[in-house]
N, C-alpha and C positions, 0 to 999 in steps of 0.2 A: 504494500500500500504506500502510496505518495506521503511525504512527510507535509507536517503543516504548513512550514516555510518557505519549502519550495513551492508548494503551491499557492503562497502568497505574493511569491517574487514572481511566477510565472503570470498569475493574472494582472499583477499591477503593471507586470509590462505590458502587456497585452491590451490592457486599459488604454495605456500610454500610446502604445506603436496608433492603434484607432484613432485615440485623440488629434493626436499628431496630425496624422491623414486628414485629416475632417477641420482641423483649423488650418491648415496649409490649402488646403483647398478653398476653404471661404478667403481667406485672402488674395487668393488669385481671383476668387469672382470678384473683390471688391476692388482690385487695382485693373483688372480690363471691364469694371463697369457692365459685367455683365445683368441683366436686368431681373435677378433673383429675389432681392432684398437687396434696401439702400445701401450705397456705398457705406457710409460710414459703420452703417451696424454691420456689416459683412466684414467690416478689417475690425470690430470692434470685438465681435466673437471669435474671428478666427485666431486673435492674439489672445482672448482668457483662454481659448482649448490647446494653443500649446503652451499655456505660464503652466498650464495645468497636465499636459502631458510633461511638462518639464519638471513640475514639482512630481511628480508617480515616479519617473525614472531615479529621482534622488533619493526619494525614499525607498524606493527594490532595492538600491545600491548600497545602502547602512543596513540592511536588516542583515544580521549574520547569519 
């Protein structure tokens, strides 16, 4: 059976690698203006989804 840990660090990545994808993405909708959602809320979300894939990876990476 998978140990707990590992299965913590394997989903927080997992979390992350997603987030990642999905705020890099709205930021390129919002700097070609693509007509999804306004500019500014599409580069506004796509930088909290990767502050926040960014803070997931930091923490898989302390957890011993």
């Amino acid at each position: 059976m998978i140990e707990v840990v590992l299965l913590t660090k394997v989903v927080l990545t997992m979390v992350g690698v997603i987030s990642s994808v999905y705020g890099i993405s709205y930021v390129i909708l919002g700097r070609f203006d693509i007509p999804f959602i306004p500019k500014k809320d599409s580069t506004m979300v796509g930088s909290m989804l990767i502050g926040i894939a960014l803070a997931l990876f930091i923490i898989s990476a302390f957890i011993p």
